[in-house]
C-alpha positions in Angstrom: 19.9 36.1 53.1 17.0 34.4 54.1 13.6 33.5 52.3 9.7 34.3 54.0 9.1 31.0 54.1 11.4 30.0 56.5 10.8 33.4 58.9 8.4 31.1 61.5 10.8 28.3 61.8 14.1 29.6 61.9 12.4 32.3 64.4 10.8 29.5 66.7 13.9 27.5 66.3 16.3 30.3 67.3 14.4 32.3 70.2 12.4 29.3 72.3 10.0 26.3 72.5 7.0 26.2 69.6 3.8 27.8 69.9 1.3 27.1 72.2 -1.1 24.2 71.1 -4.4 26.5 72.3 -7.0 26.7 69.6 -9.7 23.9 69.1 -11.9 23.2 66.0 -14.5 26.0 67.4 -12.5 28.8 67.5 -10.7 28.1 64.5 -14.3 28.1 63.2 -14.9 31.2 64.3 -11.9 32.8 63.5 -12.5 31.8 60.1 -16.0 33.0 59.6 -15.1 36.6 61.4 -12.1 36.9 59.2 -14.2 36.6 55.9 -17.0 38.5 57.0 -15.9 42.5 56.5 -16.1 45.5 54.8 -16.7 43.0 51.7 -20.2 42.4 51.5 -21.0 45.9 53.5 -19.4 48.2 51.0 -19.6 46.3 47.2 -23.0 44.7 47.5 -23.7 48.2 45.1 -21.2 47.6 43.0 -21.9 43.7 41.9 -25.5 45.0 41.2 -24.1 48.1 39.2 -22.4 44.8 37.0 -25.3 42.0 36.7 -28.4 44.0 37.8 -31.0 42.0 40.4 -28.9 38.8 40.1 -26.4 40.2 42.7 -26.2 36.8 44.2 -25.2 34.8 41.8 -21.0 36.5 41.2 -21.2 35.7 45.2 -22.2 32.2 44.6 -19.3 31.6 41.7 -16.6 33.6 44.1 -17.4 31.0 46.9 -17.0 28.2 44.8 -13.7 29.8 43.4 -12.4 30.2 47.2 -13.7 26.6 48.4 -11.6 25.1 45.4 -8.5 27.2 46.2 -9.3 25.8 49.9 -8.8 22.8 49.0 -5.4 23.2 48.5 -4.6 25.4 51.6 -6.2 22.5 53.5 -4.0 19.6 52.0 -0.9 22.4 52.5 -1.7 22.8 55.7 -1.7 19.2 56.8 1.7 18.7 55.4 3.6 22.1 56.7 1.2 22.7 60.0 3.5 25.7 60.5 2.5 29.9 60.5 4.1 30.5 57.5 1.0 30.1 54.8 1.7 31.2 51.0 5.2 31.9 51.2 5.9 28.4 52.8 4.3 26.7 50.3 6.1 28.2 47.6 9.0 28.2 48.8 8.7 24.4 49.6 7.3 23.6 45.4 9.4 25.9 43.6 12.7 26.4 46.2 12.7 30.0 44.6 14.0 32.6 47.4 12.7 35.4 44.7 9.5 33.7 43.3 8.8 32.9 47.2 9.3 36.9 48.1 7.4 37.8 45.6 4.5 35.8 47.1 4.6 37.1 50.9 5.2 40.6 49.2 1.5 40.2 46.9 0.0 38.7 50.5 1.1 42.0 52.0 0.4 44.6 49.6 -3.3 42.8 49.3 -3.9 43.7 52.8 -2.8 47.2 52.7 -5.0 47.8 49.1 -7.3 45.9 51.6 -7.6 48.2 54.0 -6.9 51.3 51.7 -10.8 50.0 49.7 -12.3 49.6 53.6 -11.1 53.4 53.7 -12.7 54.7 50.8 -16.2 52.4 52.4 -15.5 54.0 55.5 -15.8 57.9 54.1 -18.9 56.6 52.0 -22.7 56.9 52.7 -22.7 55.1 56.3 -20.8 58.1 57.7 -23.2 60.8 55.6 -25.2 59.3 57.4 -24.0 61.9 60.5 -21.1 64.2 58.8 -20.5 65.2 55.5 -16.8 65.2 54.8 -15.3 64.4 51.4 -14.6 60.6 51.1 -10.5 61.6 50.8 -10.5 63.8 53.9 -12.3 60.6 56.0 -10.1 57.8 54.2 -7.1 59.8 55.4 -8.4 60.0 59.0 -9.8 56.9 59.2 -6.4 55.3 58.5 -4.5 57.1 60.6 -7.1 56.1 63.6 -6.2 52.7 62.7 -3.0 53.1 62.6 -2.8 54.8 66.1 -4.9 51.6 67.4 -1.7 49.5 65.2 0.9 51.4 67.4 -0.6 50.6 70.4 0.5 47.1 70.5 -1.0 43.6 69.4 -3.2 43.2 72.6 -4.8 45.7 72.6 -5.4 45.5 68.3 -6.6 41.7 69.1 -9.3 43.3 71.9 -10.8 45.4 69.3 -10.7 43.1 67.0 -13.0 40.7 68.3 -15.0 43.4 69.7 -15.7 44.6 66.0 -16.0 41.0 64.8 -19.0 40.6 66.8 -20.3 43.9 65.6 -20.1 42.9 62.1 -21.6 39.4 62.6 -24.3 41.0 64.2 -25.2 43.8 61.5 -25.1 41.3 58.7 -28.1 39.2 61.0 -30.3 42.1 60.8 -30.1 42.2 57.6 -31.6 38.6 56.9 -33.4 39.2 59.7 -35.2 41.9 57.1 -34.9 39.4 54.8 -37.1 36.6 56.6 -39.7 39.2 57.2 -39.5 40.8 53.8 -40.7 37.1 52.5 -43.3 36.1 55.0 -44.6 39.7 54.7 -45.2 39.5 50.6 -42.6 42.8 50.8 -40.3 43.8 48.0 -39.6 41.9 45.1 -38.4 38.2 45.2 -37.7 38.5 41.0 -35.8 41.4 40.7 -33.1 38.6 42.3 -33.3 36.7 39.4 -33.5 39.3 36.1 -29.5 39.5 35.2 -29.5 42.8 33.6 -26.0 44.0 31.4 -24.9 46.3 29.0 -22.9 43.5 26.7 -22.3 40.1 27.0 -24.1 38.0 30.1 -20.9 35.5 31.0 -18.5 38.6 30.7 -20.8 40.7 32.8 -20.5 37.9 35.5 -17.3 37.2 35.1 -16.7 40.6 35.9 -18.6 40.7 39.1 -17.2 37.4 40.1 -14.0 39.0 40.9 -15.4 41.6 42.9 -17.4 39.7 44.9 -14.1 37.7 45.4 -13.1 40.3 47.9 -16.0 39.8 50.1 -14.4 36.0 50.3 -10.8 36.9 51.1 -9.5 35.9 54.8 -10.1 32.1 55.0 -6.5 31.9 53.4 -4.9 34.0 56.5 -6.3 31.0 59.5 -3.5 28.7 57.9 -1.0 30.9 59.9 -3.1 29.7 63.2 -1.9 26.1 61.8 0.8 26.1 64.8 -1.4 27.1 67.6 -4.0 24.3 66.7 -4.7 21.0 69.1 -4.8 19.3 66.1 -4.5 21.0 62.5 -4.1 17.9 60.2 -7.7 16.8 62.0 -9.3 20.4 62.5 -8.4 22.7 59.8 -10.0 21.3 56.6 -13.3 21.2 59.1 -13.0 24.6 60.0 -11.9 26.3 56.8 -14.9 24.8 54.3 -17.5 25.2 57.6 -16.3 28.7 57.7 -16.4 29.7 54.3 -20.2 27.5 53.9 -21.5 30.0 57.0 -19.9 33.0 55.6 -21.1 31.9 52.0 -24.8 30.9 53.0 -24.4 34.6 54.8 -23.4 36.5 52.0 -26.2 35.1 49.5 -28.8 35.8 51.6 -27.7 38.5 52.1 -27.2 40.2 48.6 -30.7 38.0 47.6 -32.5 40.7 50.6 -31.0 43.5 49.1 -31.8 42.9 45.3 -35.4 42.1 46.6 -35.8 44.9 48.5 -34.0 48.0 46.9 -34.4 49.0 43.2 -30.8 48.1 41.6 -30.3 52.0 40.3 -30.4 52.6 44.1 -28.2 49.7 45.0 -25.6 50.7 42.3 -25.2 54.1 43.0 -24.6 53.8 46.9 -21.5 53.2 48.8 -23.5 51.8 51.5 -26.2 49.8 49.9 -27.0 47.6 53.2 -27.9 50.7 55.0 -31.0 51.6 51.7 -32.2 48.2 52.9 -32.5 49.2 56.7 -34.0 52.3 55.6 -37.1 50.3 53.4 -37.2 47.3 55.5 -40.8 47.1 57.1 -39.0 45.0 59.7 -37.7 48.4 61.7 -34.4 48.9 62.7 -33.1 52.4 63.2 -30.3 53.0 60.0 -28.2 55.7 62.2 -27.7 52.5 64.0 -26.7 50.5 61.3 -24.6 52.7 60.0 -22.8 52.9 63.2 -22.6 48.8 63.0 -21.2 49.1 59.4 -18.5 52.0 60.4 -17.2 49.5 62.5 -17.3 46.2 60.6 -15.3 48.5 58.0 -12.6 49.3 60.4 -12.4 45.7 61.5 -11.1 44.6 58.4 -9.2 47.6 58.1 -7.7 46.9 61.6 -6.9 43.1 60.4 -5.4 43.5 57.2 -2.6 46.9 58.5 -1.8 44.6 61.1 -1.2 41.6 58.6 0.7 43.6 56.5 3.1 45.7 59.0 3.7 42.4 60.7 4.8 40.5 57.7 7.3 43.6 56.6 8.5 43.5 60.5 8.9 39.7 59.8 10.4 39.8 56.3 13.1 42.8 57.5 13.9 40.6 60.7 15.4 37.7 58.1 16.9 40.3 56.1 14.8 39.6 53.4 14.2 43.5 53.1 16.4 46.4 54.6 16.2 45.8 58.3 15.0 49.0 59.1 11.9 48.3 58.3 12.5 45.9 61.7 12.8 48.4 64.5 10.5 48.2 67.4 9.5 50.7 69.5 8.6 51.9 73.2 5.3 49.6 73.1 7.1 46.7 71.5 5.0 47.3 68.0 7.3 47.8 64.6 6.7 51.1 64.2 9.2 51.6 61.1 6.8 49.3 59.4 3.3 50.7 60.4 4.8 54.0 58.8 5.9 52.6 56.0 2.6 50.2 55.3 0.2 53.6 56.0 2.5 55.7 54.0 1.5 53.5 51.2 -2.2 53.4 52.3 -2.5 57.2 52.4 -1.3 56.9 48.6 -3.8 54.5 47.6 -6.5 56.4 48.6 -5.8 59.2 47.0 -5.3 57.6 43.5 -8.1 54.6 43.4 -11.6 54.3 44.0 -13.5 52.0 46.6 -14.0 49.0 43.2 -10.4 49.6 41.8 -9.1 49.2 45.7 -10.6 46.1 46.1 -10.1 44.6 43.0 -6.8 45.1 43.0 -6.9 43.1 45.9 -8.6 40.6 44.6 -5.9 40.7 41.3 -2.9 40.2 44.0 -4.5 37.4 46.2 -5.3 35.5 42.5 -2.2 35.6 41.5 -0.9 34.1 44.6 -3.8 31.4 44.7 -2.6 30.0 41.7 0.9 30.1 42.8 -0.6 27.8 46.0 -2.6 25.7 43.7 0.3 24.8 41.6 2.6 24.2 44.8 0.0 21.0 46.2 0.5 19.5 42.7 4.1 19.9 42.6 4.5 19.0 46.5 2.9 15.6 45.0 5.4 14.7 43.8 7.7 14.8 47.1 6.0 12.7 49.2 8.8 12.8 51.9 9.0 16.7 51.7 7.5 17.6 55.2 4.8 15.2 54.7 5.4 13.0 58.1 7.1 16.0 59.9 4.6 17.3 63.0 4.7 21.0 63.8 6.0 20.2 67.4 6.2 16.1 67.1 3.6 15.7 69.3 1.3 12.2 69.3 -1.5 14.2 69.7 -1.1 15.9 65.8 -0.4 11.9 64.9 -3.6 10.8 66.2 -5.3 13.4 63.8 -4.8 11.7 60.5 -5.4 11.3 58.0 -4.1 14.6 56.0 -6.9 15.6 54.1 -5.9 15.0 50.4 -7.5 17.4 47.7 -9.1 15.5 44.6 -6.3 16.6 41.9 -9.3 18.4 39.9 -10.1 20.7 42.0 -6.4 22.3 43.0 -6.2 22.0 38.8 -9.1 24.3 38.2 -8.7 26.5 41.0 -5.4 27.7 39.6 -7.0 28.0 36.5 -10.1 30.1 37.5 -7.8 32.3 39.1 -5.6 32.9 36.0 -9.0 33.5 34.5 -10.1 35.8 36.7 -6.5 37.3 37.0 -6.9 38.2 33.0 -8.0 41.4 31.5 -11.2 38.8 30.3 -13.2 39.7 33.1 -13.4 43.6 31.9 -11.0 44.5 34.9 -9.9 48.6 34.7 -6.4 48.7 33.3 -5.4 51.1 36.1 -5.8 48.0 38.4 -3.1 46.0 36.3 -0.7 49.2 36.7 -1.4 49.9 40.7 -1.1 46.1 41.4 2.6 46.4 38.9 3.7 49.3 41.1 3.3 48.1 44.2 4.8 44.2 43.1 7.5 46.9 41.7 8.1 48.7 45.5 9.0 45.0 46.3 11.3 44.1 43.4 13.5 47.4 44.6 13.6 46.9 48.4 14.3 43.0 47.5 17.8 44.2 44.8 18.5 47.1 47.2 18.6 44.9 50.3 21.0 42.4 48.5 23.3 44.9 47.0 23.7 45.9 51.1 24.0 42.4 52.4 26.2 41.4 50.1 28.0 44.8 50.6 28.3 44.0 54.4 29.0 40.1 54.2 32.2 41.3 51.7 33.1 44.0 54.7 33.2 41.9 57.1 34.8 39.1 55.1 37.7 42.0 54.3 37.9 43.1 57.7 38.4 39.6 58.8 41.1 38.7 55.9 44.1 40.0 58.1 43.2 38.5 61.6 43.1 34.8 59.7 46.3 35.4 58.0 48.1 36.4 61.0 
């Protein structure tokens, strides 16, 4: 039985040449930036206020500086394994663990579905009230199933819409610091409120708390490390494009939240599920809100869109190295897995139904931790093994020689990165227990498919073993 982390090599190896060398420093740039920006910043902007009160930049301030130090290690990873593996490869390569390193890829794709099952709940919020009222389960359920239809269709046609949305999204989020700018040479709103941190207990807890939320807004840089074998030159590119990335996407989302804290009372901001559309709707700058909440619908689905097809392709991946049972592997008419979209939005639907848009996404966030400290670890481990991968090219090209030096993370930050993250994993930050027992269940779904699909390969290997015995003997 194979491990995840070896799915992209011994696949490469086994069916044809490497992947095409296509994407420069730009479009890894971009790809980066349009994979963080999402249903994030558009649907919990409300509920970091509801935690610190006017200061609703400042959780998004600590949560990028959380992801930039986790980065740091993805971009040292990355120039020592330049191969579309990510989390699982890295763990597997530290701890040599075929269970510890399933357990990874499995957290990597239940985030995307609770991912896409908290973009659901966004999605049946107050941007669509804005034309139908339909209770928020009823929409969740439909919207998935749209996206799922758009899954089934096949990858090209999912990549289409994706940048499509991407673009959407981007644009949306510009209007609102547009509003912003105008708000401030104007004399509108209220530049303070952004700075009166307003809680119920204890200020660092209170933070601490909205830190982790805000986190989800930052997720997606770590997925561009499976573009790490389709780059000119990753060892050269990557670590430019991952921290330029997350510094746009960073410098987007403060200005962001700092517009809506100045502009909208927190009460208001706390108590809507789509808090960027109450600051279209008292922006003197005018900007027609059925329109923005058209832009929102769709940034929502976007990151829906990315994170089902994330997460049916790494089940489709993990049941094609027998990893979990292979029919989860089957492919249909269009060439898409459809065993594993069923199964991935079978899960979804679930998740709706028993979590709310906050717990969805922070139990998210409590997945991806737990796997950023695994990667954290890893770089300091992988130290220690110079010679483990550390010379070997994706392809063995010149071209990926002439791009060193390797980036090479200062050990403190790969050190406290894995800390924070065990922080922030902690029931310290005031984190819903229900989180801790949805993020156990669905780790749990993995632990049973992992047991069940050894007690069947093993069960066929001694078959066939058997059924061999007497053709060797004679």
């Amino acid at each position: 039985m194979s491990d995840p982390s070896t799915a992209t090599t011994s696949a490469r190896s086994a069916d044809g040449p490497p992947l095409r060398r296509t994407i420069g420093r730009r479009v890894l740039l971009l790809f980066v930036v349009g994979d963080i920006l999402g249903a994030g910043i558009y649907a919990l902007t409300g509920k970091v206020a509801a935690e610190v009160g006017g200061m609703i930049w400042l959780p998004f301030v600590c949560a990028f500086v959380l992801a930039t130090l986790t980065a740091t290690a993805y971009a040292e990873l990355v120039g020592r394994f330049p191969q579309a593996a990510g989390a699982a490869l890295y763990a597997n390569r530290a701890f040599r663990r075929p269970f510890l390193t399933f357990l990874v890829a499995f957290a990597v794709m239940m985030s995307g579905i609770t991912s896409a099952s908290a973009a659901a709940r966004a999605f049946g919020g107050d941007y669509l009230a804005e034309f139908v009222s339909v209770p928020t389960l009823v929409a969740a359920w439909f919207f998935l199933l749209l996206i799922t239809g758009v899954n089934l269709l096949g990858i090209s046609e999912s990549v289409r819409v994706n940048v499509v949305l991407t673009i959407v999204e981007a644009t949306g989020l510009l209007v609102i610091l547009a509003i912003g700018a105008w708000a401030l040479l104007t004399g509108e709103g209220d530049p303070g409120r952004a700075f009166v941190l307003e809680t119920d207990g204890s200020a660092w807890m209170a933070v601490l708390g909205a830190t982790a939320l805000a986190f989800y807004a930052l997720l997606g840089f770590e997925d561009s490390v499976n573009l790490a074998e389709e780059c000119h030159a990753p060892r050269r590119d990557f670590p430019r494009a991952l921290f330029g990335g997350l510094a746009v996407a960073g410098l987007i989302y403060v200005g962001v939240a700092f517009t809506s804290s100045m502009l909208v009372e927190t009460d208001v901001l706390a108590e809507s599920t789509g808090p960027l559309l109450e600051v279209v709707k008292v922006a003197g700058l005018t900007f027609p809100p059925a329109l923005f909440a058209v832009i929102a619908l769709l940034a929502v689905s976007n990151t829906a869109l990315i994170n089902m097809l994330m997460a049916s392709r790494l089940v489709y991946g993990m049941a094609q190295e027998r990893i979990v049972p292979r029919v989860l592997g089957r492919v249909g008419g269009r060439q898409t897995p459809y065993v594993a979209i069923a199964f991935t939005v079978v899960i979804a639907l679930t998740l709706v139904a028993t979590g709310d848009l906050a717990g969805l996404a922070d139990t998210t966030v409590l997945l991806l931790l737990l796997v950023f400290a695994t990667v954290n670890v890893a770089v300091l481990v992988l130290r220690r093994r110079p010679d483990d991968g550390t010379d070997a090219d994706a392809d063995g090209t010149a071209a990926d020689d002439a791009a060193r030096p390797t980036f090479r993370a200062p050990t403190w930050a790969p050190v406290a990165g894995a800390v924070v993250s065990l922080v922030l994993a902690s029931p310290l930050t005031g984190r819903d227990p229900a989180v801790y027992v949805r993020a156990g269940a669905l780790l749990a779904i993995g632990v049973v498919l992992y047991l069940v699909n050894r007690w069947a390969v093993g069960r066929t290997d001694r078959t066939g073993r058997e059924a061999a015995a007497p053709t060797s003997r004679a």
